[in-house]
N, CA, C and O atoms as CSV, one atom per row, in Angstrom:
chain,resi,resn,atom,element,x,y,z
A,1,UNK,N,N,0.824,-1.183,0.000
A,1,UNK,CA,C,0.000,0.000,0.000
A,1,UNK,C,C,0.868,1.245,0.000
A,1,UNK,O,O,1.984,1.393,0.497
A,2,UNK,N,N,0.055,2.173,-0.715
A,2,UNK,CA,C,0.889,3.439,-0.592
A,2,UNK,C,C,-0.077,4.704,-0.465
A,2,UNK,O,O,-1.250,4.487,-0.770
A,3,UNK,N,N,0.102,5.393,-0.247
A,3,UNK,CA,C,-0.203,6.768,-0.533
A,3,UNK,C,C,-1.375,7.216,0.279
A,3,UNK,O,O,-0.964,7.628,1.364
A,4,UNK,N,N,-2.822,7.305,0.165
A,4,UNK,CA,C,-3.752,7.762,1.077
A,4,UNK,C,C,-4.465,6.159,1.589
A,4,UNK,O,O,-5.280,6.085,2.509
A,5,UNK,N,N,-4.036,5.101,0.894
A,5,UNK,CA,C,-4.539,3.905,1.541
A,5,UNK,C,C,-4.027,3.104,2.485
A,5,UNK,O,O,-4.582,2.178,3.076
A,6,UNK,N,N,-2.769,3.578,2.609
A,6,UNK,CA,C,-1.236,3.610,3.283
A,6,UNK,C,C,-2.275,4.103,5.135
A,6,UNK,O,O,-2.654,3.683,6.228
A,7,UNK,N,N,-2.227,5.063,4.365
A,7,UNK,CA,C,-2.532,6.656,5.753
A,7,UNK,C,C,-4.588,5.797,6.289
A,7,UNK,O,O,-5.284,6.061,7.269
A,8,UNK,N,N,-4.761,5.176,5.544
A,8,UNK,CA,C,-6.340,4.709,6.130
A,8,UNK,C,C,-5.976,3.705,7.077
A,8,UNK,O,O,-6.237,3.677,8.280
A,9,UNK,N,N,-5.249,2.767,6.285
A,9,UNK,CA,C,-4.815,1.392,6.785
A,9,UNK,C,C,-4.687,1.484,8.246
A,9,UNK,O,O,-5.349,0.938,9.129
A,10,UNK,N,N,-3.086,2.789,8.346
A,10,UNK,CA,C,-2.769,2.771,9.550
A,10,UNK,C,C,-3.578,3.602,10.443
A,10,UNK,O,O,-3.609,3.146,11.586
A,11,UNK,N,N,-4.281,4.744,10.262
A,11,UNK,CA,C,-5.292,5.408,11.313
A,11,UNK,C,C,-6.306,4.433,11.669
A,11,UNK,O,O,-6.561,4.560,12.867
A,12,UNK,N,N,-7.099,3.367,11.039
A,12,UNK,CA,C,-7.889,2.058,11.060
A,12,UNK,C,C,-7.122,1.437,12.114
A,12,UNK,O,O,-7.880,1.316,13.076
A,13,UNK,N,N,-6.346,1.132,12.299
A,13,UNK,CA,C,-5.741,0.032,13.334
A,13,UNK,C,C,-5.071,0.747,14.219
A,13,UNK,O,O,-4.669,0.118,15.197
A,14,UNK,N,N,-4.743,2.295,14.146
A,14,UNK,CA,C,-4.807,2.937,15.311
A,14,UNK,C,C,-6.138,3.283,15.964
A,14,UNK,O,O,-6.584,3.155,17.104
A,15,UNK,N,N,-6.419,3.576,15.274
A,15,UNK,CA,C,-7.975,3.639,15.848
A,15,UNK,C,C,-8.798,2.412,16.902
A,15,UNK,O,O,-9.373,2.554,17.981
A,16,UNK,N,N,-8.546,1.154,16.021
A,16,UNK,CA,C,-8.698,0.235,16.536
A,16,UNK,C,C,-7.917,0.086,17.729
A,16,UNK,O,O,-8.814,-0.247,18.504
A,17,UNK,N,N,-7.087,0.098,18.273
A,17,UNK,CA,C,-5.963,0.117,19.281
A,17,UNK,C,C,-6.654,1.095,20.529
A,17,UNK,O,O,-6.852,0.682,21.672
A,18,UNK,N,N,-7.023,2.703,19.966
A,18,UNK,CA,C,-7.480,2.996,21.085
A,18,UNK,C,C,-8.865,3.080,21.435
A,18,UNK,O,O,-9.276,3.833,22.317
A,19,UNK,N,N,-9.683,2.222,20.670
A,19,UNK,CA,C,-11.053,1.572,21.290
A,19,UNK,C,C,-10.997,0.396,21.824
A,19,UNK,O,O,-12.024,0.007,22.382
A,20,UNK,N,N,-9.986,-0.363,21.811
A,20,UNK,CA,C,-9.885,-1.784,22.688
A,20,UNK,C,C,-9.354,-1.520,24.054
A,20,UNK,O,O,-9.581,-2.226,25.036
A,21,UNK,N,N,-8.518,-0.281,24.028
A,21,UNK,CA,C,-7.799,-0.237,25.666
A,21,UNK,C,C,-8.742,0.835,25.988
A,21,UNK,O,O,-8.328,1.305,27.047
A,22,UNK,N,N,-9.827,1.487,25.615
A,22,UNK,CA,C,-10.852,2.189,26.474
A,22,UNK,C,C,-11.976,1.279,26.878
A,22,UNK,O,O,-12.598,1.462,27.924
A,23,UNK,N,N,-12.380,-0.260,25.573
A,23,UNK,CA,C,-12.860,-0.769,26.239
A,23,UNK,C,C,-12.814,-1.945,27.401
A,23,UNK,O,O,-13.618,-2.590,28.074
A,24,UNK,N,N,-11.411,-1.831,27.228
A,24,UNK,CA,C,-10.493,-2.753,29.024
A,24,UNK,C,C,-10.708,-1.765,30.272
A,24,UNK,O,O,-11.045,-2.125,31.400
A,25,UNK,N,N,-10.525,-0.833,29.974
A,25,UNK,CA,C,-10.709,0.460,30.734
A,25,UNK,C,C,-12.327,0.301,31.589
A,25,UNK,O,O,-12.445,0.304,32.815
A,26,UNK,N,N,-13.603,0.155,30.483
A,26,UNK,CA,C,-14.130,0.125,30.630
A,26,UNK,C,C,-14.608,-1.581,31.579
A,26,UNK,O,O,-14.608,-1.631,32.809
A,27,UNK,N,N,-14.812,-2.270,31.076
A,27,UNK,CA,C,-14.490,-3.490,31.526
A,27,UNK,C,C,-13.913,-3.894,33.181
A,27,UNK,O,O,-14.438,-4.670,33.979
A,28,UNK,N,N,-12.745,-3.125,33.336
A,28,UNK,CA,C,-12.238,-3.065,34.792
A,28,UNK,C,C,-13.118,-2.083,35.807
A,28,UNK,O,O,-13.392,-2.317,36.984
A,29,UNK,N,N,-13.565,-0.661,34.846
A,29,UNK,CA,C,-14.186,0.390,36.036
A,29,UNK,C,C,-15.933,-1.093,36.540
A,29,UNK,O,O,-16.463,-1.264,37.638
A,30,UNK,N,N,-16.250,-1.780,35.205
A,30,UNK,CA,C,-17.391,-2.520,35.708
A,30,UNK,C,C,-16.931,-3.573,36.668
A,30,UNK,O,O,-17.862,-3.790,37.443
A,31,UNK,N,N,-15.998,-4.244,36.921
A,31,UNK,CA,C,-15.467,-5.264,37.499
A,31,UNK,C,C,-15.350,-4.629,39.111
A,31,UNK,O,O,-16.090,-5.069,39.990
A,32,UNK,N,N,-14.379,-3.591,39.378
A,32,UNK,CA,C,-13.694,-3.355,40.357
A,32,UNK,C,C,-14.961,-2.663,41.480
A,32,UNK,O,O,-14.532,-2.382,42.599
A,33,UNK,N,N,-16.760,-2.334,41.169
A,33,UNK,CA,C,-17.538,-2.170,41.714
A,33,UNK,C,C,-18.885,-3.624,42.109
A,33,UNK,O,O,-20.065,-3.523,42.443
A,34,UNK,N,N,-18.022,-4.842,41.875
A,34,UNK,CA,C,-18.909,-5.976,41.536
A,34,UNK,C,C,-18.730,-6.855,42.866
A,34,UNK,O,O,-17.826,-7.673,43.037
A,35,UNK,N,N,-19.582,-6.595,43.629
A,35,UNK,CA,C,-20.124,-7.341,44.719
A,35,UNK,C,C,-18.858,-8.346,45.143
A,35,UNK,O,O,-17.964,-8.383,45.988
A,36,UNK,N,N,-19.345,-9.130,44.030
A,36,UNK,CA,C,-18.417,-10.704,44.353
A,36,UNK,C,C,-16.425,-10.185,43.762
A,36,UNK,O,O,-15.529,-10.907,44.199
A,37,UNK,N,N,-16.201,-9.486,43.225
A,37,UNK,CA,C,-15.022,-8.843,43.442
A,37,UNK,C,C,-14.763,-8.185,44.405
A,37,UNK,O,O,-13.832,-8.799,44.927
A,38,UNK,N,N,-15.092,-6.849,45.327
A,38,UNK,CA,C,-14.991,-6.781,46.523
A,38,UNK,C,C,-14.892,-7.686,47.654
A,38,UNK,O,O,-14.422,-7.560,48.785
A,39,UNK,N,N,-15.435,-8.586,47.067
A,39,UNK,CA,C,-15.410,-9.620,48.498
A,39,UNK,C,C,-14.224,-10.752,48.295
A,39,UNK,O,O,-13.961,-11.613,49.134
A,40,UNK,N,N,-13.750,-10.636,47.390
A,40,UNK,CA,C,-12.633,-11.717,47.175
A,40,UNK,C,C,-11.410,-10.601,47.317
A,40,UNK,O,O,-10.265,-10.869,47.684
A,41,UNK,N,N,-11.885,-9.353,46.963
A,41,UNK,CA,C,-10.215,-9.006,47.493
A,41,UNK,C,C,-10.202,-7.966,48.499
A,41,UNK,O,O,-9.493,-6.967,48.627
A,42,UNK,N,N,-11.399,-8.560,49.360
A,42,UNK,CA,C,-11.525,-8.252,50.848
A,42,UNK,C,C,-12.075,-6.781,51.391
A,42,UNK,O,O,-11.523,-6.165,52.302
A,43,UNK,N,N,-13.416,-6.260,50.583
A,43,UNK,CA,C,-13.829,-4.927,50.821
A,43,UNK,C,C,-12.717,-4.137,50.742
A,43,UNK,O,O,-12.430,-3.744,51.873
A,44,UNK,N,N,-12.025,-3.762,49.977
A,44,UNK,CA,C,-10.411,-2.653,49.443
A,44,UNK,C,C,-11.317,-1.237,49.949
A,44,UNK,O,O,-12.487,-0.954,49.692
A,45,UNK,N,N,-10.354,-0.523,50.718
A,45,UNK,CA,C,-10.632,1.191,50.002
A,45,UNK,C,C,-11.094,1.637,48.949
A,45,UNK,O,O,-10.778,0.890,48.023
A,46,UNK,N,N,-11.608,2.370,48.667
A,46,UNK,CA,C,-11.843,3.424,47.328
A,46,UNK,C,C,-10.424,3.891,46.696
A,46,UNK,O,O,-10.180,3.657,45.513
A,47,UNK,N,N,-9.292,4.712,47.725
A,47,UNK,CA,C,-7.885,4.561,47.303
A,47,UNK,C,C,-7.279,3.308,46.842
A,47,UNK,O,O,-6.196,3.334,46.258
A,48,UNK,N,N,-8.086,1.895,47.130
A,48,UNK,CA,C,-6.799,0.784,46.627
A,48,UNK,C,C,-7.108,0.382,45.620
A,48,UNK,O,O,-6.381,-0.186,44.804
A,49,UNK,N,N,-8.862,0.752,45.486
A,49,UNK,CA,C,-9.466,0.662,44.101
A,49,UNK,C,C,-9.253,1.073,43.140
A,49,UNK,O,O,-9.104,0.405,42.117
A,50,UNK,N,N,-9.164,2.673,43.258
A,50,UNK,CA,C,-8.227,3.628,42.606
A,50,UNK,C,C,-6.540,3.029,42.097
A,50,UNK,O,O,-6.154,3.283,40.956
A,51,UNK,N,N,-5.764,2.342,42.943
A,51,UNK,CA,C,-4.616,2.306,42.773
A,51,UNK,C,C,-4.585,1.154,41.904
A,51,UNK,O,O,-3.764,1.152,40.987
A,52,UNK,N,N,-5.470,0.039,42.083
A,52,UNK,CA,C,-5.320,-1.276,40.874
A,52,UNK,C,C,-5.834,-0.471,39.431
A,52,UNK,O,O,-5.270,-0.610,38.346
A,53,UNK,N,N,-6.679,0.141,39.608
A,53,UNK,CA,C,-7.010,1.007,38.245
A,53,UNK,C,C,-6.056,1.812,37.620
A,53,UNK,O,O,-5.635,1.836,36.464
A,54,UNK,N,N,-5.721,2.665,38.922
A,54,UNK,CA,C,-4.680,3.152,38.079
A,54,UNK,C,C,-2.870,2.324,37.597
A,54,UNK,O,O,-2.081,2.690,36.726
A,55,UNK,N,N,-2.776,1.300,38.464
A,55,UNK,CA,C,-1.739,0.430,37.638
A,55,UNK,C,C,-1.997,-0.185,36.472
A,55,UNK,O,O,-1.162,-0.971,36.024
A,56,UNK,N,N,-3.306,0.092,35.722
A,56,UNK,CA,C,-3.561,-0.808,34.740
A,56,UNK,C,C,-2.769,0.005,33.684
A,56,UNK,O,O,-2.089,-0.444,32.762
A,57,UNK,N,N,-3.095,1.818,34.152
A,57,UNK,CA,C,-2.551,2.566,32.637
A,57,UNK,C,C,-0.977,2.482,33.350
A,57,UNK,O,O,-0.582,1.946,32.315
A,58,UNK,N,N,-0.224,2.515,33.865
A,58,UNK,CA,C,0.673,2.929,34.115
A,58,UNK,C,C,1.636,1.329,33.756
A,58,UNK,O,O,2.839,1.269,33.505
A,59,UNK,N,N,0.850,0.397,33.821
A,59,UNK,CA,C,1.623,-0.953,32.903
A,59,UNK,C,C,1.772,-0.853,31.388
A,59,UNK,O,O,2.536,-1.444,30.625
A,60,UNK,N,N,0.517,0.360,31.095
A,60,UNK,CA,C,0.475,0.475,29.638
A,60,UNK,C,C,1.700,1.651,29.295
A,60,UNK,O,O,2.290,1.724,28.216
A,61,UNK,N,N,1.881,2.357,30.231
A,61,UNK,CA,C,2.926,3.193,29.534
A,61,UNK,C,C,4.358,2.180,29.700
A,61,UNK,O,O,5.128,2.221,28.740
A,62,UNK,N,N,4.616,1.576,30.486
A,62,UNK,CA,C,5.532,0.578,30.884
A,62,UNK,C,C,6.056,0.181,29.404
A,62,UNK,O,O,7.111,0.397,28.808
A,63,UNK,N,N,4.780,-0.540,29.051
A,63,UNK,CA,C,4.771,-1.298,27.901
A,63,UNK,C,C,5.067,-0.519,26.813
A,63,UNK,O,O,5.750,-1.123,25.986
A,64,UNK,N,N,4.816,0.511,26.550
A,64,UNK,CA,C,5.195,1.337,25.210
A,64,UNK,C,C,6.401,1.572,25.422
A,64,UNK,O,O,7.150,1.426,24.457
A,65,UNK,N,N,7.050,2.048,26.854
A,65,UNK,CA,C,8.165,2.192,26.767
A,65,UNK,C,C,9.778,1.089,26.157
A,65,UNK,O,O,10.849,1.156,25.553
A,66,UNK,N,N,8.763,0.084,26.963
A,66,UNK,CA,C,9.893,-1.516,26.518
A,66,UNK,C,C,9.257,-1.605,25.122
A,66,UNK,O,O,9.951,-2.478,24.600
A,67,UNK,N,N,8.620,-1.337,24.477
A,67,UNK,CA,C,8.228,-1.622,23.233
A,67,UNK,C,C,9.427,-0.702,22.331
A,67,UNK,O,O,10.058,-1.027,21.326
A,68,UNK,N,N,9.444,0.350,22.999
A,68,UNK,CA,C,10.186,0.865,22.118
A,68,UNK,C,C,11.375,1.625,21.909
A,68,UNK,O,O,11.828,2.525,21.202
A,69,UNK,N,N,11.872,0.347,23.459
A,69,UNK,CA,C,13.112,0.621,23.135
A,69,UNK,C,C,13.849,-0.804,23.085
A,69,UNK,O,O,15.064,-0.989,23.151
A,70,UNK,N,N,12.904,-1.705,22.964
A,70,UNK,CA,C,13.692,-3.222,22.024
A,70,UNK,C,C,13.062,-3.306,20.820
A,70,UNK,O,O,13.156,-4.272,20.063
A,71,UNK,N,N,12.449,-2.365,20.628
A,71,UNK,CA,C,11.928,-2.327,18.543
A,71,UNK,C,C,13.433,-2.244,18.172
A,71,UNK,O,O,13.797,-3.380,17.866
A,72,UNK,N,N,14.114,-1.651,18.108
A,72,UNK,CA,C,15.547,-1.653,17.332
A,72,UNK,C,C,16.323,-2.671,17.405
A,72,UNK,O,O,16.791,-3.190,16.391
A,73,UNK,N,N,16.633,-3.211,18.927
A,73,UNK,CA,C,17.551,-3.977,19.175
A,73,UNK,C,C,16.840,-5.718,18.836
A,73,UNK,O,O,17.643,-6.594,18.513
A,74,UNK,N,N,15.514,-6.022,18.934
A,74,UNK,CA,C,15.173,-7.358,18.882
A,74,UNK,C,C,14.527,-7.230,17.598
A,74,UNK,O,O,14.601,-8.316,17.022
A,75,UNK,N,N,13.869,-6.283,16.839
A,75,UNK,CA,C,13.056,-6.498,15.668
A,75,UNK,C,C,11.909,-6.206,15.923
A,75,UNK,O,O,11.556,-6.097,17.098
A,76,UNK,N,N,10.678,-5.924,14.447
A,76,UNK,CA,C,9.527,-5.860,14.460
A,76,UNK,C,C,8.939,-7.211,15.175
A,76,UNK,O,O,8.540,-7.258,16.339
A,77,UNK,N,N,8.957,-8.014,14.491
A,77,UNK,CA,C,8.569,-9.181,14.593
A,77,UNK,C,C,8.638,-9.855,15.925
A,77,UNK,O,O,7.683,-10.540,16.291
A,78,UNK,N,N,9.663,-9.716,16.650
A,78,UNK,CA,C,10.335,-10.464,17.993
A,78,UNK,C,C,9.486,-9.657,19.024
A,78,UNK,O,O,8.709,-10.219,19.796
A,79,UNK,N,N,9.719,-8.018,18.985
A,79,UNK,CA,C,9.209,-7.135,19.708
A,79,UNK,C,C,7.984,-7.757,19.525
A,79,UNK,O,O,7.742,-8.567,20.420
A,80,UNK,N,N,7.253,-7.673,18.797
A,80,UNK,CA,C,5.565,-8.409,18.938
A,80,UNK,C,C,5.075,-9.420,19.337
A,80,UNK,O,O,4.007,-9.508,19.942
A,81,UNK,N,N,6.045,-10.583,18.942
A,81,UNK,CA,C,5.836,-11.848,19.915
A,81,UNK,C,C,6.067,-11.220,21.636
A,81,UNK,O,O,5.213,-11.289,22.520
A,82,UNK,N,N,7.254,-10.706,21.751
A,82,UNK,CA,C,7.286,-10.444,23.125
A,82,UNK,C,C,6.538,-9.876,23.932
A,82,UNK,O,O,6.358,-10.206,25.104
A,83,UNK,N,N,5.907,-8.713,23.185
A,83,UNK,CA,C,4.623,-8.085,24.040
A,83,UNK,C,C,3.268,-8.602,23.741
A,83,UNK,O,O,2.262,-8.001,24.115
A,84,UNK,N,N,3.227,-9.719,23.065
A,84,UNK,CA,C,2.283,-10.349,22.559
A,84,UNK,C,C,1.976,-11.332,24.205
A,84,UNK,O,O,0.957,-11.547,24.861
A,85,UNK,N,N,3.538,-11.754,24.383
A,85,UNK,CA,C,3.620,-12.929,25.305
A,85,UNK,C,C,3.367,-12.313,27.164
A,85,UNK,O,O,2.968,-12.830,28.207
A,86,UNK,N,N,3.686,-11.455,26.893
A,86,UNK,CA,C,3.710,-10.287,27.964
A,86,UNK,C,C,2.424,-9.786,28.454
A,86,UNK,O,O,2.170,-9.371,29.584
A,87,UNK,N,N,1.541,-9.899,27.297
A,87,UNK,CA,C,-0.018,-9.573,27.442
A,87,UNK,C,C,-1.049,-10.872,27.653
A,87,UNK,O,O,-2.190,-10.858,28.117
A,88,UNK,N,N,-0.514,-11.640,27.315
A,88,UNK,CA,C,-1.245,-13.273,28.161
A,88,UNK,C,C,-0.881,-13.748,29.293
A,88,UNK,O,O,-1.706,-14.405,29.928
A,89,UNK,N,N,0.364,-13.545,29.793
A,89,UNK,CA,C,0.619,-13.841,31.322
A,89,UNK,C,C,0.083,-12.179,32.090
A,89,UNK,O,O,-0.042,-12.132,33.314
A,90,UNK,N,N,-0.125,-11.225,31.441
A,90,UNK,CA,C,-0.666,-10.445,32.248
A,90,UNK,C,C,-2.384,-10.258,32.167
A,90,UNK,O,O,-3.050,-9.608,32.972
A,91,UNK,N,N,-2.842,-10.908,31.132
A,91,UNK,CA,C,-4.096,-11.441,31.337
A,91,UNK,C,C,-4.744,-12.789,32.170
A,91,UNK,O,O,-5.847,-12.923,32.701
A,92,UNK,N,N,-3.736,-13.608,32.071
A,92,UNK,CA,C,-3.791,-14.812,32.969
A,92,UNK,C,C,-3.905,-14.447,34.551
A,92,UNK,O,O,-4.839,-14.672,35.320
A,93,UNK,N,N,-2.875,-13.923,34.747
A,93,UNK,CA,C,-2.180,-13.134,36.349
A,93,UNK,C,C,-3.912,-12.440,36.902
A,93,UNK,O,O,-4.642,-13.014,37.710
A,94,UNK,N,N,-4.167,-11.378,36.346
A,94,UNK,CA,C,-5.332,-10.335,36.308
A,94,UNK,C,C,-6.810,-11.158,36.510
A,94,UNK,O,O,-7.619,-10.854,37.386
A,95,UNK,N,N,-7.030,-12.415,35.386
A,95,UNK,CA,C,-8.152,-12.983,35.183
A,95,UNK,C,C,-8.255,-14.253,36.616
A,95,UNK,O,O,-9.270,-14.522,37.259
A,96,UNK,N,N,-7.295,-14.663,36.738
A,96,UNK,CA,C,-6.993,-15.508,37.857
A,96,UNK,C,C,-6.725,-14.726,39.383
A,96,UNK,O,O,-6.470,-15.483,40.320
A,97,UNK,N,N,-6.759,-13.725,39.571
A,97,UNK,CA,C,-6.210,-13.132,40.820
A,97,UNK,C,C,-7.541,-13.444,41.557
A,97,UNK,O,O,-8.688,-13.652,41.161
A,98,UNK,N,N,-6.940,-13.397,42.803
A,98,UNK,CA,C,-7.712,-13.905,44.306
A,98,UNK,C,C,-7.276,-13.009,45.210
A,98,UNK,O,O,-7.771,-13.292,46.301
A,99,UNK,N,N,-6.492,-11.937,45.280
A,99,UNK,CA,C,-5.817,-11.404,45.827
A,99,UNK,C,C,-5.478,-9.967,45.230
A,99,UNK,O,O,-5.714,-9.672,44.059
A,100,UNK,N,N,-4.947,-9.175,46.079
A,100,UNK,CA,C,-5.110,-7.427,45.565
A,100,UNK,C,C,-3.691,-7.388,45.076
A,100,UNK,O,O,-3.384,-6.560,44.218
A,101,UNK,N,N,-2.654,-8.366,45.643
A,101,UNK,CA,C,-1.261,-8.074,45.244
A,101,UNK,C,C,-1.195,-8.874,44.113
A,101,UNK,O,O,-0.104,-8.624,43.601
A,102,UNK,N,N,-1.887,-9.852,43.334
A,102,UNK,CA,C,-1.566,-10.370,42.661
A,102,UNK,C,C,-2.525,-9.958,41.463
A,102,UNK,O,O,-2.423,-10.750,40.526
A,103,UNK,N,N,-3.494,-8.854,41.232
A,103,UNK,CA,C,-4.042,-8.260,40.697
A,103,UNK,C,C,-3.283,-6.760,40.342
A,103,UNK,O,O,-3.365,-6.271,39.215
A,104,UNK,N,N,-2.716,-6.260,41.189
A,104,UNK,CA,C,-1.612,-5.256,40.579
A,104,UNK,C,C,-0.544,-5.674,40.160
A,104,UNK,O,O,0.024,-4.912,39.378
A,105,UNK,N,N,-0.019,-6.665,40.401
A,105,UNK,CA,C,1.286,-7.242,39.825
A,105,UNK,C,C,0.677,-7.824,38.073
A,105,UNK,O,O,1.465,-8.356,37.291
């Protein structure tokens, strides 16, 4: 592709990119007020509630950062498996947690 189909392609899958992490966003603000979540990670503060929420974006800047600064040194390709692999043990970790420390980690 080139030229203005080039420029669709990629605003399309940027685009796409930031409607999937608003709707994780979204997804967690419904989770972290849900009865049977409070009670498994033990009636939390409003501050600790706040603080697992807010580690969710602050893993995401994490991640852009290691993204891009082993894009050069490991490759397109490698870099993507890696944060590919990076995003299933941190979905696993998150989807499986029983616990508040093992939900921010």
């Amino acid at each position: 592709l080139q030229g203005a189909g080039l420029v669709a392609l990629i605003t399309s899958v940027c685009s796409m990119g930031f409607w999937l992490f608003s709707y994780d966003r979204g997804v967690m603000s419904g989770v972290v007020v849900s009865p049977f979540w409070l009670a498994q990670m033990g009636h939390t503060s409003t501050v600790m509630v706040g603080t697992i929420s807010a580690l969710y974006d602050v893993g995401a800047v994490l991640g852009v950062i290691a993204a891009a600064s082993t894009l050069e040194w490991l490759g397109r390709k490698c870099t993507l498996i890696l944060g590919a692999t990076v995003l299933v043990m941190g979905t696993v970790l998150t989807g499986s947690a029983m616990e508040r420390v093992q939900i921010m980690v």
